[in-house]
DOKEKE-304046 format. One record per residue: x, y, z of N, C-alpha, C, O in turn. Coordinates in steps of 0.1 Angstrom, whole numbers, plus 2048, in hexadecimal, padded with zeros to 3 digits. Example, Ala and Ser with C-alpha at 12.3 -4.5 7.8 and 13.67 -1.06 7.14 Angstrom:
% residues 2
8847C784E87B7D384E8847DF84E88E7DF855
8807EA8478897F584788180084F88680B850
//
This chain:
% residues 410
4B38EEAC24B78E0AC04B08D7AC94B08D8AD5
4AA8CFAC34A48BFACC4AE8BEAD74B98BFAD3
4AC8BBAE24B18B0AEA4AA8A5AF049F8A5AF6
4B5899AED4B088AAEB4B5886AFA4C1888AFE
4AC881B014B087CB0C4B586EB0B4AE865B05
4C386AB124CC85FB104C2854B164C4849B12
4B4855B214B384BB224A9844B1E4A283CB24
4A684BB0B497842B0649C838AFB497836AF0
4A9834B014AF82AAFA4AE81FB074B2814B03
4AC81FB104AB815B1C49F80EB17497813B10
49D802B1B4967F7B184867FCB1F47B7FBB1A
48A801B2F486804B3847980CB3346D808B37
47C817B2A471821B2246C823B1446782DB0F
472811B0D46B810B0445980EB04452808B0C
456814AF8448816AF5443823B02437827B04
44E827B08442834B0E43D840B01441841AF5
434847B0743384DB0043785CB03435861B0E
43F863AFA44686EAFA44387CAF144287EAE5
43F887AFD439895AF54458A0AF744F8A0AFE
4418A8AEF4498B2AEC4498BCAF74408C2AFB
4578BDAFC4548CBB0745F8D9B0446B8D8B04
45A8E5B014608EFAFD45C8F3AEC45A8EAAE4
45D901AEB45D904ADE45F8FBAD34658F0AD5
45B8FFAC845D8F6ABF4678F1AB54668E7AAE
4718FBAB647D8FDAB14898F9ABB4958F9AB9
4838F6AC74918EDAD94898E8ADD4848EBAE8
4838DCAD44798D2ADE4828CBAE448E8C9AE0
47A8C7AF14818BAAFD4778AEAF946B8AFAF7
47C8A5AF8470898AFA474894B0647F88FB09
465897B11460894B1A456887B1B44B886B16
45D87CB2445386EB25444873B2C443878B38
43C870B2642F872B2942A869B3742886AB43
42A85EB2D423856B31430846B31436847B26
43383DB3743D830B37435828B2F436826B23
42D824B3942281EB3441681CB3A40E819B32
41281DB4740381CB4A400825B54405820B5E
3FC82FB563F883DB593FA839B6A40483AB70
3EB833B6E3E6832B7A3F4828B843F8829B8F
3F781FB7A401816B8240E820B85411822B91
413825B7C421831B7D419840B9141F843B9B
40C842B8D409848B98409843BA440E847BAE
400838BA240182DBAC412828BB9415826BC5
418828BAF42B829BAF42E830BB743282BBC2
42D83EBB442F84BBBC42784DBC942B850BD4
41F84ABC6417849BD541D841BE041F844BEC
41F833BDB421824BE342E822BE543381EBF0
436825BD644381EBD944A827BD344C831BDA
44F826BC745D833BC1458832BB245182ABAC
45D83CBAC45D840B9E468847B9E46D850BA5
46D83FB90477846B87476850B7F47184DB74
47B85BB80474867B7148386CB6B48D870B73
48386CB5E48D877B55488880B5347C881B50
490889B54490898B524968A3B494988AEB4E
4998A1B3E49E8A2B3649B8B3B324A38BBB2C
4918B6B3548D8C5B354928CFB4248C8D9B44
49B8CBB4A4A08D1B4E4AF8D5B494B38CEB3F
4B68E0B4F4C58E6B464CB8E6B554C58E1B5F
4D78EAB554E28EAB604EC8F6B5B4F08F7B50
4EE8FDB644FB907B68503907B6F4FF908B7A
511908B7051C905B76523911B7A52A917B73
520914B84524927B88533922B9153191AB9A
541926B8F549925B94551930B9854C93AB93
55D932BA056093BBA556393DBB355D936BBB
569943BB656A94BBCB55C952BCD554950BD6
55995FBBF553966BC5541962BBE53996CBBE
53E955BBA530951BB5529951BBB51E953BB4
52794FBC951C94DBD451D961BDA512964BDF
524969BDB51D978BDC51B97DBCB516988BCA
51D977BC351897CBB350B973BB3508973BA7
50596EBB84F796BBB44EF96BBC04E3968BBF
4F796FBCE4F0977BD34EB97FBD04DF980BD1
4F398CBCB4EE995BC44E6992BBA4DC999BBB
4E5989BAE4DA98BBA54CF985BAA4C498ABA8
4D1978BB24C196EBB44BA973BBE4C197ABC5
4AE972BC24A4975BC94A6972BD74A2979BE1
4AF963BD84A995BBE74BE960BEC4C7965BE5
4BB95ABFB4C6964C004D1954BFB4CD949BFD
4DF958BF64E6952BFA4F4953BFE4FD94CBFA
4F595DC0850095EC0E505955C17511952C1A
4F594FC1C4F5942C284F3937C204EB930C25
4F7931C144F3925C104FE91EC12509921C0B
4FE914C1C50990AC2050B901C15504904C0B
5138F4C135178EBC0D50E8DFC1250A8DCC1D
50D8D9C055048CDC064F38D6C074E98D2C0E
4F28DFC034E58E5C034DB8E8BF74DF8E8BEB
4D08EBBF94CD8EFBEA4C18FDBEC4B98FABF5
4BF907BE94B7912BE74AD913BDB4B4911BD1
49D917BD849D91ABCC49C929BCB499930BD5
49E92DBC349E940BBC496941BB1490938BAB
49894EBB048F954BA04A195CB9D4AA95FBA5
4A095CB8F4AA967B8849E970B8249696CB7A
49E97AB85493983B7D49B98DB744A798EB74
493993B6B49399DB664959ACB6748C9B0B70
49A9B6B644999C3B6B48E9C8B7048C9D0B7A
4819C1B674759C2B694709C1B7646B9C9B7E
4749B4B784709ABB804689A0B7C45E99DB82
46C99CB74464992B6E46C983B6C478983B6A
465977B6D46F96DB78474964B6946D95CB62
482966B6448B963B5B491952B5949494CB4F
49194DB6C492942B6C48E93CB7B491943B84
488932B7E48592AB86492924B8B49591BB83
49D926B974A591DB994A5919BA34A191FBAD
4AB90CBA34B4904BAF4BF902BAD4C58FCBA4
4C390ABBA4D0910BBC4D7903BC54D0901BCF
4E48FABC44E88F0BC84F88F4BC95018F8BC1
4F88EFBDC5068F1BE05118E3BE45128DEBEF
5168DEBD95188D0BDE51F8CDBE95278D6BEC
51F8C4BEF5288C1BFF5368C1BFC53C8C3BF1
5398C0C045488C1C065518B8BFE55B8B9BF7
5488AEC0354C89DC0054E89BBF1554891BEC
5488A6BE754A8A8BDA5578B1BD25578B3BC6
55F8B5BD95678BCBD85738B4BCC57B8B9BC4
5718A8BD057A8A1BC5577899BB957F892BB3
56B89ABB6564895BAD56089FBA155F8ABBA0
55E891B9755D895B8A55089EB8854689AB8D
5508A8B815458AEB7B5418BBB865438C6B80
53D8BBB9153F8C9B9B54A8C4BA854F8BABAB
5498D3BAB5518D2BB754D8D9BC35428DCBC2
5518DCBCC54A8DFBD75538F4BD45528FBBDE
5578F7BCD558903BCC54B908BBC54A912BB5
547903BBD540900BB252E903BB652A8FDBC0
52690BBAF51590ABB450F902BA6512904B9A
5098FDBAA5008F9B9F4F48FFB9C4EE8FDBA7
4EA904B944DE907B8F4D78FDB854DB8F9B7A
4CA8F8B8C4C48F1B844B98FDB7F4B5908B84
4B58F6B744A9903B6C4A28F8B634A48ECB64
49B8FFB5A4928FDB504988FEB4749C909B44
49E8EFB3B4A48F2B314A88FEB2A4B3904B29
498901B2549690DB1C49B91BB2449E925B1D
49B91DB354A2929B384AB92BB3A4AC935B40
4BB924B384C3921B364D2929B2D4DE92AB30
4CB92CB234D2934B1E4D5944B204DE94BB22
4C6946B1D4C2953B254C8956B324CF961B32
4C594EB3D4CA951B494DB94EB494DF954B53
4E5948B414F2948B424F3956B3C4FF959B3F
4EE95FB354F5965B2A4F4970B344FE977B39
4E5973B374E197EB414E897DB4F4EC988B53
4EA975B574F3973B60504978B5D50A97FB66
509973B53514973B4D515986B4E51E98DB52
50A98AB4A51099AB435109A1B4E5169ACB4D
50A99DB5B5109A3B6751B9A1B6F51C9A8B79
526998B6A533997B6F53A9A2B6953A9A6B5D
5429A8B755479B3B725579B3B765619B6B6F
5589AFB815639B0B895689A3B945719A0B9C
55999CB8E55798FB99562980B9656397DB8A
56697BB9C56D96CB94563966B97561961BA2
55B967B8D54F95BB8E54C955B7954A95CB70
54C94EB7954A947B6D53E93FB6B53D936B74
53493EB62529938B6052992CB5052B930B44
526922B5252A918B47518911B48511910B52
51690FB3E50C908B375108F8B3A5188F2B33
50B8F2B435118E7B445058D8B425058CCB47
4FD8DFB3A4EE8D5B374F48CDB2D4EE8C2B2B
4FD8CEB274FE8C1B1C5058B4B265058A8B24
50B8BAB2E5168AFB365118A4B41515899B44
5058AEB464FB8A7B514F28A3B4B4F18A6B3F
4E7899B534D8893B524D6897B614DE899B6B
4C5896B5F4BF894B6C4B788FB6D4AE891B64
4B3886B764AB87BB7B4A6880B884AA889B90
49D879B8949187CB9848B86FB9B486868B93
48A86EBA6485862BB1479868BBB47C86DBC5
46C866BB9460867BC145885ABC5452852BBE
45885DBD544F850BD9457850BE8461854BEB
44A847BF0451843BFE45E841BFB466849BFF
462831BF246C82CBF647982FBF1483829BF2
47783EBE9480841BE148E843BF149983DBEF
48F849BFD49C849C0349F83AC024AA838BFE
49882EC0449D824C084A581FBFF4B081AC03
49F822BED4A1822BDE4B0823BE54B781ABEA
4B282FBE44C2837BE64CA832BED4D5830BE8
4C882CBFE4CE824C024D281AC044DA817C0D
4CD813BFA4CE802BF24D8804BEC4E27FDBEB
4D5812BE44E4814BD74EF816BE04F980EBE0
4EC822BEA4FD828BF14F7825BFA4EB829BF7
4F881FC074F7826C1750382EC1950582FC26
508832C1551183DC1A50E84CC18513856C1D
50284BC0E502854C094F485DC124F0869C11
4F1855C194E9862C264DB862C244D6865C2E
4D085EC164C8862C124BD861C1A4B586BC1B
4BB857C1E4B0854C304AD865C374A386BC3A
4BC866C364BC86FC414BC87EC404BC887C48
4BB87DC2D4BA88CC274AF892C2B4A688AC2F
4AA8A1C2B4A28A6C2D4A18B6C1D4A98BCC16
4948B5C204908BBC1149E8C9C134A18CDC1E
4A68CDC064AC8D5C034BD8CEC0C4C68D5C11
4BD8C3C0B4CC8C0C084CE8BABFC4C68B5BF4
4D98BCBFB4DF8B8BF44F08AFBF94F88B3C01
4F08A1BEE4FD894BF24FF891BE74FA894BDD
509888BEA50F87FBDE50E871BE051186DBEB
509869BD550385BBD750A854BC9507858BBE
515848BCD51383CBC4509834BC250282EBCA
50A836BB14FE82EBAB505825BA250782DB98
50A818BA051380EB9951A817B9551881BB8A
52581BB9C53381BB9D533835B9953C83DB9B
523837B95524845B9152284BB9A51B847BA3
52A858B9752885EBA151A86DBA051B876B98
50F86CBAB503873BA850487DBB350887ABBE
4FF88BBAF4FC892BB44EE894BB94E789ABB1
4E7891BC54D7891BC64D28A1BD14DA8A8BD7
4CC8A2BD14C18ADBD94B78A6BD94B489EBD1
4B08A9BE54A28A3BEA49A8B4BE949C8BFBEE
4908AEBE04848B8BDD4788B0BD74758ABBCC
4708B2BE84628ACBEA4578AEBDC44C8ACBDE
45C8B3BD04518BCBCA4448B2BC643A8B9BC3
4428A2BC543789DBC342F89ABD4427891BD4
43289FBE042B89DBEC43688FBF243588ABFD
43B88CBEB44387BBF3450883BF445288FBF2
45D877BF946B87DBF946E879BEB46C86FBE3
475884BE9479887BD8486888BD748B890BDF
48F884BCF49D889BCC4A1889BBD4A1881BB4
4A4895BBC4AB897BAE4BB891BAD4C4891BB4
4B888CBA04CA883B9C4D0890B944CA898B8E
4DE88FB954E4898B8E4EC890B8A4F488AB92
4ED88EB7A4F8883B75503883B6B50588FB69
50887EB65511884B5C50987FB50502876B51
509885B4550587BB3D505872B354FC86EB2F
50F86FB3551285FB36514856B3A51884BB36
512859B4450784EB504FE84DB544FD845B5E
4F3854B4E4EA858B534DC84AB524D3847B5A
4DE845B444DC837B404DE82BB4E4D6827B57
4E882AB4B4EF821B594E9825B664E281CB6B
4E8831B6F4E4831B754D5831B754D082BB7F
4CA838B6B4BC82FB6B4BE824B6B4B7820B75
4C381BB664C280FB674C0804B724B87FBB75
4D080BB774D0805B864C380BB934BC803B9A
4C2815B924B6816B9A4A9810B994A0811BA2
4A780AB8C49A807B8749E7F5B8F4967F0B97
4AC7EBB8C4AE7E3B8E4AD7E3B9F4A67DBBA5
4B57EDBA54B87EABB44A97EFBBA4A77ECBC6
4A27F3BB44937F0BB848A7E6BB647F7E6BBD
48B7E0BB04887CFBA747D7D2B9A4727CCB96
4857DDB9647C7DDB894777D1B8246C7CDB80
4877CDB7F48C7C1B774897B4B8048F7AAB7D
4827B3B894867A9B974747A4B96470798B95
46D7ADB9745C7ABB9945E7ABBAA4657B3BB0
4587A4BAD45B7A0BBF464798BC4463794BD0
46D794BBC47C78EBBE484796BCF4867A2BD1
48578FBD548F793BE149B791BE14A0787BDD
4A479CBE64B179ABE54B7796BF74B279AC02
4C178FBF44C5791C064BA78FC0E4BD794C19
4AF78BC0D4A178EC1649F793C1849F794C24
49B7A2C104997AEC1248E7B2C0B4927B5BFF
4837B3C0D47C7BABFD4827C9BFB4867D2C02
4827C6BEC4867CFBE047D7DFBE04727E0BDA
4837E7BE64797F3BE14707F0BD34757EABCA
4657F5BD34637F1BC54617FDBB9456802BB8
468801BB246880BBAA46580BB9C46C804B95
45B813B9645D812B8545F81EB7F462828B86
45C820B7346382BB6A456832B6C44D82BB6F
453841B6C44C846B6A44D851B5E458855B5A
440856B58442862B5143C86EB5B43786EB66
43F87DB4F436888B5A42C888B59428893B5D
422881B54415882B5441087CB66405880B6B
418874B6B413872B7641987AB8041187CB8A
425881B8142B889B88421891B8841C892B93
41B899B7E4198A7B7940A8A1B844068AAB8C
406897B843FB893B8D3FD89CB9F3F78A3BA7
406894B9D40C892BB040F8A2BB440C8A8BBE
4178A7BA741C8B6BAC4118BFBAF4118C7BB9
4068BEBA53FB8CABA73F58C4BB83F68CBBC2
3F18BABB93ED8B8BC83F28B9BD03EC8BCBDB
4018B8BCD4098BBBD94128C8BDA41D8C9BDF
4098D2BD24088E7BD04128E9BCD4188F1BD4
4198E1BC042A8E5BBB42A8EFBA842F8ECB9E
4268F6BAA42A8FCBA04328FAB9643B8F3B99
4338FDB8B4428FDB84443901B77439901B70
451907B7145191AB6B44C914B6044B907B5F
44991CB55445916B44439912B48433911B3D
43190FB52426907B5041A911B5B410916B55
41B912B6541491BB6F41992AB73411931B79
42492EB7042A935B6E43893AB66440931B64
43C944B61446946B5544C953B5144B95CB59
44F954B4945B963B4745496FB4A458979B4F
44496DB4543F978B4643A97CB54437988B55
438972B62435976B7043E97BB7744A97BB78
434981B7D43C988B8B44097FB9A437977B9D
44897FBA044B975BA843F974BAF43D969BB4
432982BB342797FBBB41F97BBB9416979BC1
41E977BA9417973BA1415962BA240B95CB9E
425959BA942C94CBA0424944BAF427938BAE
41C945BBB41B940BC4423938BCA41F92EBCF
43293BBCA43A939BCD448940BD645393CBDA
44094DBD8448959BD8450959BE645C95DBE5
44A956BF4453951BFE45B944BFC464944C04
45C93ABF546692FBF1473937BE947E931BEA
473944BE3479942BD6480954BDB48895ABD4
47B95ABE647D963BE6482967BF547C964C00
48D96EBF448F976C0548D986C0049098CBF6
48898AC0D485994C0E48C99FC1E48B9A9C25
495994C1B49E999C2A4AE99BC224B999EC28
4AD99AC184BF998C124BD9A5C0B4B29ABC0C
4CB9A9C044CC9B6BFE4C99B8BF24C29AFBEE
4CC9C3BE84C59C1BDD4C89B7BD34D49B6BD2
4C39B1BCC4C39ACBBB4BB9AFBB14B09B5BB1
4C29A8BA54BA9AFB984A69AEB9A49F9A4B9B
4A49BBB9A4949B9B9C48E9B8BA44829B3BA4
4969BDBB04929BCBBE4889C9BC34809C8BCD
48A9D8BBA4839E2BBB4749DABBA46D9D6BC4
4729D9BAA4679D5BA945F9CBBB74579D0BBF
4649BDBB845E9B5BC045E9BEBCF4549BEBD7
46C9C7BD14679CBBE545C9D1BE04519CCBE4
4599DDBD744C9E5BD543D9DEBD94369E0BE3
43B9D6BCF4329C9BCD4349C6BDC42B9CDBE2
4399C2BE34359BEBF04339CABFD4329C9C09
4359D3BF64359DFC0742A9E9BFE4259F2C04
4289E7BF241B9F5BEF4109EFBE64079F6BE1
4109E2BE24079DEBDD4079CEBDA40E9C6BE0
3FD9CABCC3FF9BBBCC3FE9B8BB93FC9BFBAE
3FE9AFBBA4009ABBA83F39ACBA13E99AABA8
3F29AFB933E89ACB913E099EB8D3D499FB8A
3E6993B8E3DF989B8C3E997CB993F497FB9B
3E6975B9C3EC965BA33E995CBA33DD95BBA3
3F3950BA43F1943BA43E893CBB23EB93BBBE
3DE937BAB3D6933BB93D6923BB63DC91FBAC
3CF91BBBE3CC910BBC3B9911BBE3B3918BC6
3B390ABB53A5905BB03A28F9BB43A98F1BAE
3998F5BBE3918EABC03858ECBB33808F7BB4
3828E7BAC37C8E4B9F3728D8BA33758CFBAB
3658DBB9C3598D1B9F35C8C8B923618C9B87
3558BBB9D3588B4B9434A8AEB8B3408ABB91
34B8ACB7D33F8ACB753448A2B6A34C8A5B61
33E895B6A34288DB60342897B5233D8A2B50
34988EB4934B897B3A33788EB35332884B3A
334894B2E329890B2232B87FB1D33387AB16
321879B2531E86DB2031C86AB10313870B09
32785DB08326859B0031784FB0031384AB0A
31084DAF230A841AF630E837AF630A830B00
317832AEB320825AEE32C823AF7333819AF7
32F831B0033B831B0A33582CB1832982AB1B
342829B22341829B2D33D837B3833B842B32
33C836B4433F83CB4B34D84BB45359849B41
347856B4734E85FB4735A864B58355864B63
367866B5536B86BB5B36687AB6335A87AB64
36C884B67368890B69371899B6037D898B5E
36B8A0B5D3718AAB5737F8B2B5A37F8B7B65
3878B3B543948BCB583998C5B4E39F8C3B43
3938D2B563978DFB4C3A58E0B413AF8DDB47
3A68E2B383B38E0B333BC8ECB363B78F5B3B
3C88EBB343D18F5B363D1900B2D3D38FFB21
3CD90EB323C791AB2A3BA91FB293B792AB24
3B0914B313A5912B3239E923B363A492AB3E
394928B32393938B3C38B935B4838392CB4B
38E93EB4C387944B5B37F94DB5D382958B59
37394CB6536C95BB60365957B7136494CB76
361963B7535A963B8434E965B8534A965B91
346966B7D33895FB7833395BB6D33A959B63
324958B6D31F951B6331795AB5C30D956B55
319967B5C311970B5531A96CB44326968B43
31096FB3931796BB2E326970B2632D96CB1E
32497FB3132D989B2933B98FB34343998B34
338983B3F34697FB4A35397FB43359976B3E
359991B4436898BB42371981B4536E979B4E
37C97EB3E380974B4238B979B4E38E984B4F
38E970B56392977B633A5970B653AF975B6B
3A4962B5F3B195DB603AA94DB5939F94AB55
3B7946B5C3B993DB543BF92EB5A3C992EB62
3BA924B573BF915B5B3CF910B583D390BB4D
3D5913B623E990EB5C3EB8FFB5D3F38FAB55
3E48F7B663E98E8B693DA8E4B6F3D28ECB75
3D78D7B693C88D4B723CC8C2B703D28BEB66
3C98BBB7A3C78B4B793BE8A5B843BD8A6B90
3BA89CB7C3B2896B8A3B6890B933BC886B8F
3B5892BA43BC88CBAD3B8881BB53B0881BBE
3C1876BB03C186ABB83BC868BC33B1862BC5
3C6871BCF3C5874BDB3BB87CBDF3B987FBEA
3B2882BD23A688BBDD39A87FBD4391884BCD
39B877BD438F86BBCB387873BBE37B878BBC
399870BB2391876BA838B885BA6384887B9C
38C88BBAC38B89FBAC3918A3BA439B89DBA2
3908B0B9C3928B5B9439A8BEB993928C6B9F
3A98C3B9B3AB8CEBA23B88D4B973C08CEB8F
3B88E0B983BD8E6B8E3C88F7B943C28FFB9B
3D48F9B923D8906B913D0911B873CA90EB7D
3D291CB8C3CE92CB823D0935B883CF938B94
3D593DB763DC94CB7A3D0953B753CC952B6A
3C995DB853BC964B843BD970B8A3C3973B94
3B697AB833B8988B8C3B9986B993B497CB9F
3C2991BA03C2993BB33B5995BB33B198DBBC
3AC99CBAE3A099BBB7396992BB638C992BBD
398985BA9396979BAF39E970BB639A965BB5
3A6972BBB3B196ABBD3AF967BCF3B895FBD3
3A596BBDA3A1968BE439D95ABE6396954BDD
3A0953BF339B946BF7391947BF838D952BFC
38693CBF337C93DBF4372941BE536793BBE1
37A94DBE0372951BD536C944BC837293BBC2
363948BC835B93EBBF35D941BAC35B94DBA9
361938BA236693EB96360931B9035E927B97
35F930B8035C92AB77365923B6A36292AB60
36B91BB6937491AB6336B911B54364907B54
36F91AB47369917B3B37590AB3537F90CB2F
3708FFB393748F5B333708F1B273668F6B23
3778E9B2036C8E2B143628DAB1035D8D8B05
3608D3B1F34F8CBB1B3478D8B2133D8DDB1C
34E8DCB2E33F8E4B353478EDB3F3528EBB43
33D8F8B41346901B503428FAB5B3378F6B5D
34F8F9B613508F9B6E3548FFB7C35D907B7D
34A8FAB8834E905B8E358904B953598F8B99
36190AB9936890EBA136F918BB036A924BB1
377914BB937691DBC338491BBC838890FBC9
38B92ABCD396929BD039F925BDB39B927BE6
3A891FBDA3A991DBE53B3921BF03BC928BEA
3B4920BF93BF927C053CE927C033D6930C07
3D091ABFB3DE919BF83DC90DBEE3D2905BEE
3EE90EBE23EF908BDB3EE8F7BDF3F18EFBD6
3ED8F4BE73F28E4BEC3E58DDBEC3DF8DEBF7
3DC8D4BE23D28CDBE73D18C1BF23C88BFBFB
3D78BEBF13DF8AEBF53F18B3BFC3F98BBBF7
3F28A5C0D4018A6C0D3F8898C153EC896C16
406891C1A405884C22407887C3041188CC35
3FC883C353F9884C4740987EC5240887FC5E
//
């Protein structure tokens, strides 16, 4: 079934333009684009962006005994996860193969009386589409546990804030609500006109970032007001003598910018059901290796004490090579391999293909460069190694690099 996000009835994101995300039988419409690419990036960089998120799902794990039942299943340890916290994990497979991407969220204290969670309560954010799968397969290992798991994506929205001024954003709405003073992987609760939001700070475009967790039917109302209490609606209007953070709507076309530069991965797109966690370049974020067992933990301890994967996520500095001059066109951009694009480790004609282009895109912050993720055999998968990526105007060359992160702020 479609799901329609409540907020492409806001005034705010008329005429964006909106693509399909997920199979074709549970599409999400995802905002692409608001309206003008470079200005929405520009945002993120300087001041704040608004993003819907509508392709994410939500899980409501309740119970005494929920936090040692998913210790046992998830990857990352959470015997130690305090309140007001957040962790991410993998749910894997018996295989070992990574079932879902989560963020695991412990709300504070201070939520214990409020509508929608409670502080006996974990939350799991995911990927729409892994959502079901992961409640059912989660589900069939309760045995003896009082732990209960509810599908709770129809009831929430989620919203996200990237850019310098996004804490300031938050403390205009609440100062009570701490966000100045948040540091990546908390998690608070923040009034936004009169609702009550659940946020986590997660840096994932290189700026401070916070995810909204909303009801959804409010979820409207509160874009709104954040778009206003930044002076969407205002231009350079001052309030109280204060300038106005300045914020506007963004789509993921510009996120999807900021994230590859600033070496964030994310599941469905760079990695997915079929990887191995050593595979997901992610594998110390998402993984302890000091906690006891969970599902698919043989597999992964093996993989790290007697061998290694056969292919991983690396990051590609990509040369850059204008596309083919029109004669009645302008100046050509540089080329940017598409997603799927192959990979091969030389230019002999009959170069296997070695791996493949998951996210590329051109970076602002490195002046216009071509830089790109790919999943490529381990034995090209070394820093340094030199590789060829078959685009569709022309090959380009390529070389690996040390780590996923092109770009972070000094």
């Amino acid at each position: 079934m479609a799901r329609i996000s409540p907020l492409l009835a806001s005034p705010a994101l008329a005429g964006s333009l909106v693509r399909a995300y997920g199979p074709e039988e549970a599409t999400v419409g995802v905002v692409e684009v608001v309206d003008q690419l470079e200005a929405e990036y520009a945002a993120l960089r300087r001041s704040c962006v608004v993003l819907d998120l509508p392709q994410r799902g939500t899980l409501r794990v309740s119970g005494p005994d929920r936090l040692p039942f998913l210790n046992r299943m998830l990857t990352q340890d959470l015997r130690t996860l305090p309140d007001g916290s957040c962790r991410r994990s993998f749910w894997l497979t018996r295989k070992g193969r990574i079932d879902a991407d989560l963020r695991v969220l412990a709300p504070p204290r201070t939520a214990s009386s409020q509508p929608g969670w409670h502080v006996d309560e974990t939350i799991l954010d995911l990927d729409v589409h892994a959502v079901e799968r992961t409640k059912t397969g989660l589900a069939s290992y309760i045995i003896a546990d009082d732990v209960a798991i509810e599908d709770a994506t129809g009831e929430f929205h989620r919203l996200a804030l990237h850019g310098p001024a996004a804490p300031a954003l938050l403390e205009r709405c609440d100062p009570a609500a701490g966000a100045a003073a948040a540091q990546p992987g908390a998690v608070f609760v923040a009034v936004i006109d009169g609702a009550r939001v659940l946020v986590d700070r997660q840096d994932s475009a290189g700026e401070p970032g916070f995810e909204l967790l909303i009801a959804t039917a409010e979820a409207r109302r509160v874009f709104e007001a954040l778009l206003e209490s930044g002076g969407f609606a205002f231009g350079t209007q001052r309030r109280g003598g204060d300038a106005l953070p300045r914020i506007r709507p963004a789509g993921w076309h510009a996120y999807n910018i900021a994230r590859i530069e600033a070496g964030w991965p994310v599941y469905h797109l760079d990695f997915g059901p079929n990887s191995l966690p050593h595979e997901s370049g992610v594998l110390h974020d998402r993984v302890s290796f000091t906690k006891g067992c969970y599902l698919g933990q043989e597999i992964v301890a093996r993989m790290q004490s007697l061998g290694h994967p056969k292919q991983r996520l690396v990051g590609l500095d990509v040369e850059s090579r204008a596309a083919p001059l029109r004669a009645d066109g302008p100046p050509s951009d540089p080329i940017v391999p598409d997603t799927g694009s192959a990979i091969v480790a030389t230019a002999e004609p009959d170069s296997p293909t070695i791996g493949a282009v998951t996210s590329a895109a051109l970076s602002p912050m490195l002046g216009s460069r071509p830089i790109a993720f790919a999943m490529v055999r381990h034995e090209q998968s070394a820093p340094g190694t030199c590789l060829i990526v078959h685009a569709a105007d022309a090959p380009l060359n390529a070389k690996v690099r040390d780590s996923l992160t092109f770009w972070h702020r000094p």
